[in-house]
N, C-alpha and C positions, 0 to 999 in steps of 0.2 A: 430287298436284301437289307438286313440290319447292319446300325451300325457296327464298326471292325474295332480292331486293333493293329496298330502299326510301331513296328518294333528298328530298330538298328542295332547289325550285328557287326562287327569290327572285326579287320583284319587281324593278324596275327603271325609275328617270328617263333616258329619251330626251330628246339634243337637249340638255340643260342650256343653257337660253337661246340662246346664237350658234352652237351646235355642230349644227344643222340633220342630221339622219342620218349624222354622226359623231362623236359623243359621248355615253357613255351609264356610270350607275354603278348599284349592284345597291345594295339596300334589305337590312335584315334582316328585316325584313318586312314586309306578308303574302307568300304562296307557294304553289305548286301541289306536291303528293305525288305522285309516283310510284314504282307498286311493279312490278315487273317477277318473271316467272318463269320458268326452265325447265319445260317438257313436255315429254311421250312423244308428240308428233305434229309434222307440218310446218309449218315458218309462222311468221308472226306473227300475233296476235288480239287485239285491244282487247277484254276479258273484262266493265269490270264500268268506269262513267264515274261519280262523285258530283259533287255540287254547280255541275253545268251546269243545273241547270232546265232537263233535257231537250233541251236547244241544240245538244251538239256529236254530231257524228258517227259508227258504230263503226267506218264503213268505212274501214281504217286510209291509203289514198292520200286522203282527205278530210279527215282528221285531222292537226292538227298535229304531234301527240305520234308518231301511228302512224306518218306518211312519213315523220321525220328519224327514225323508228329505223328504218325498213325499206328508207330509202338505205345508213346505217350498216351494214346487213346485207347487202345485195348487193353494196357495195362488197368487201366482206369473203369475197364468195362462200357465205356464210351465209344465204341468205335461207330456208333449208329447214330449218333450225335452229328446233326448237319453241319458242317465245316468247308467254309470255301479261302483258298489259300494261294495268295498273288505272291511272286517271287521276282521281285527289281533288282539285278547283277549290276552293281556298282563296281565292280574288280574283275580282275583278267582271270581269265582259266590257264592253269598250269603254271600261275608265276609265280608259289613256293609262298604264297600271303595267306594263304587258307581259304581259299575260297568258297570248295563245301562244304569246309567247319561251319563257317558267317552263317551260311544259307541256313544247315541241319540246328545250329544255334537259334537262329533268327525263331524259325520257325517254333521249336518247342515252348521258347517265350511265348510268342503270340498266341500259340494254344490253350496253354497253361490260362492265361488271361480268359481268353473265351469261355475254359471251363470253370470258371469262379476260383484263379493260383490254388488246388490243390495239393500242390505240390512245389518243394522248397527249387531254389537255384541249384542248389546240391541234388536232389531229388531229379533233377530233368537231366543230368552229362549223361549215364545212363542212355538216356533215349537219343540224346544229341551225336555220342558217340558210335551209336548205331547206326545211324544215316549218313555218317561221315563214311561209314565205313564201304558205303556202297561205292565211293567212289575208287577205293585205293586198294581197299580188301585187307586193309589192316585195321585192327582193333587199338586203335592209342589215342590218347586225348590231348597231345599237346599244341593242337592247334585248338580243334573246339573248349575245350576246359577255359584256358585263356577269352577268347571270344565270347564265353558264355559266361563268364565269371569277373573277368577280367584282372589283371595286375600280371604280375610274373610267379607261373606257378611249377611248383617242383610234382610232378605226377609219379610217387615214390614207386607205384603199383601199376602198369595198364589194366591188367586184368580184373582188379577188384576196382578202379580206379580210385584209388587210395593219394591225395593229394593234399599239398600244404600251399599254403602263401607264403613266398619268398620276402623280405619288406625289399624296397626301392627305395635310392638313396635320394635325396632334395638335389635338382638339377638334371640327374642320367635321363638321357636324350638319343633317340632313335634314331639313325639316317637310314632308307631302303631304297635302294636306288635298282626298279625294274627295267630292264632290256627288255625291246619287244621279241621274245622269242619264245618258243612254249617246250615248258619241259613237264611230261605228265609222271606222278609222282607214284607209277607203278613202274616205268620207266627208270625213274631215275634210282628207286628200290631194288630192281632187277641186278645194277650193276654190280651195289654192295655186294664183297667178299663174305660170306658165312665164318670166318676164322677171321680171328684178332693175334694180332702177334702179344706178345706177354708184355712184352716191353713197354709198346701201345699203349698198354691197358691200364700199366701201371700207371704211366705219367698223366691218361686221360682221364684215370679217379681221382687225382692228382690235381688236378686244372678242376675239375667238379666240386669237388671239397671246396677248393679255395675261391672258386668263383660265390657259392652258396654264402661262403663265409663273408666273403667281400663283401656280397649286396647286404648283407644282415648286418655289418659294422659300419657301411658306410665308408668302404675303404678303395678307395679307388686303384690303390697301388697296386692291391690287390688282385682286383675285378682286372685291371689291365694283366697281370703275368697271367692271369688264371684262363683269359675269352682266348682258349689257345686249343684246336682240335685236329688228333693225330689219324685220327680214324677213318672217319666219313669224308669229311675234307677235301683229303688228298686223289678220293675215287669221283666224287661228285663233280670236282672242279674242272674236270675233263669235257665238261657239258656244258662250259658258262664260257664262252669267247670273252679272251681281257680278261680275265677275273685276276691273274695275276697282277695288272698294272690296275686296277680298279683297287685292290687292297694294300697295295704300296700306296697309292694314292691316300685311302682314307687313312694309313700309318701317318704319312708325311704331312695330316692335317690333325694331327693328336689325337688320334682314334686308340680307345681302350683298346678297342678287339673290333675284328674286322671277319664276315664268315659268307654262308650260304643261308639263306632265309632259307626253312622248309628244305625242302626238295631242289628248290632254282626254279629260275635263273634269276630271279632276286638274290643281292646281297646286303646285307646289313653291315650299320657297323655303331658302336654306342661311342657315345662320347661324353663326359660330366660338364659340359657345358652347353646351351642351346642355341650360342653364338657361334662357336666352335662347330655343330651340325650344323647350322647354316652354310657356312663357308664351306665346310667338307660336301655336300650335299651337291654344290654347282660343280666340285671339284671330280668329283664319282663320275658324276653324270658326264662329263665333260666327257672320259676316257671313251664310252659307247659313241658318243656324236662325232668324235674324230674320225672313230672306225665304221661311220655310216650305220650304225643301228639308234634307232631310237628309243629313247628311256625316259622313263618317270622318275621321280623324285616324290618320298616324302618322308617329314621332317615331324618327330610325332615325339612328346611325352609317354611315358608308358600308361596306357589306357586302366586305369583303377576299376571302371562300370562296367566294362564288357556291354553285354548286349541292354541297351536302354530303351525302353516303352516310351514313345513319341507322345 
């Protein structure tokens, strides 16, 4: 077997409060490995999966990782192109971090490499958001976009995937503080109501405008009235034990905005300082370990690289 490529795909906040499946920013971490290889035979082959606890798939159209690479490859007229492709799960399943974003990200990089990059960053969502799709059965990029792009990105279109770069201000600071509990993100889609009340809709364009605006001036007073969501929020939240005294908590440690990562049962919360997430961080976490559930903590910059070539 020839030498590979080995790639790191970063997690990712979906949704950032009002931005409902079009807004999402990439983490610096955790993340999913993928190492990809040339072979002497035809195909692609999911070789060797760690840290699924026997969960996920080999069969590579079942797989997230293996169908955005083996879109990537037919599109290309490559699909007979020997391809062997290792999948290391550095992140939990179902906890609203993107998990088979990373993976369907990871992978389309390390392909792309294998096939001599013919194909841009922007060129690969496309394939990436394909493979995410196996897992949720929707069509949106604002986990994988992020993850494979990285920064805070506004996905104006899913369909066309039509997306811009939001800028980030110097300082804004991530806390996502995960409960071990697993909430699956077809699940947690199910509950949403089909009808939006008007009212809703007006104030949560409303809180969108203003947050886009904030991050693009640098205005934090802003970013804080605006990380405010009337929508999803209020259905999803029913799913996260504590979520209410977990986001009084990150208030009460000068949290911009405070919300649902994804789907759940992660929540987020930003904050302009990365002293300030520090502190808020133990304080989050704190609320899960009183009530006997254990949680993760982490404390991330907004991921600018997305998925990076080891």
């Amino acid at each position: 077997m020839k030498a590979g490529i080995k790639v790191f795909a970063p997690a990712s906040v979906a949704n950032v409060a009002c931005g409902f499946d079009i807004l999402g920013f990439a983490l610096e971490s955790p993340g999913d490995e993928i190492i990809a290889r040339p072979v002497d035979r035809k195909g692609l082959v999911i070789s060797k999966i760690t840290g699924d606890q026997h969960r996920l798939p080999y069969a590579v159209e079942k797989n997230t990782a293996g169908l955005a690479a083996l879109k990537l490859m037919e599109s290309l007229g490559m699909e007979d192109f020997g391809v062997d492709l290792e999948i290391h799960k550095r992140m939990p399943f179902g906890s609203g971090l993107g998990s088979s974003a990373a993976s369907a990200a990871g992978a389309v990089v390390a392909v792309n490499e294998i096939l001599g990059r013919p194909l841009s960053r922007s060129e690969l969502l496309p394939f990436a958001v394909l493979g995410e799709q196996v897992a949720d059965g929707a069509y949106h990029a604002d986990n994988v976009g992020p993850s494979l792009l990285g920064g805070m990105l506004l996905i104006r279109d899913n369909s066309t995937l039509d997306y811009y770069r939001i800028p980030v201000p110097k300082g804004l600071t991530a806390v996502v503080v995960y409960p071990h509990i697993e909430i699956l993100t077809k699940d947690a889609r199910d509950i949403i109501s089909p009808t939006v009340d008007l009212k809703d809709h007006i104030r949560q364009s409303g809180n969108l405008a203003g947050l886009i605006l904030g991050l693009s001036q640098s205005n934090f007073e802003l970013i804080a009235k605006s990380l405010r969501d009337y929508i999803i929020e209020p259905q999803r939240s029913k799913l996260i034990p504590h979520f209410a005294e977990v986001k009084e908590t990150a208030f009460n440690q000068s949290a911009l905005g405070c919300s649902i990562s994804g789907a759940g049962p992660s929540i987020f919360a930003l904050f302009d300082h990365s002293l300030r997430a520090e502190q808020a961080a133990l304080a989050m976490q704190s609320v899960f370990i009183r009530n006997h559930i254990n949680a993760d903590i982490f404390v991330s910059k907004i991921n600018l690289e997305g998925t990076i070539i080891y």
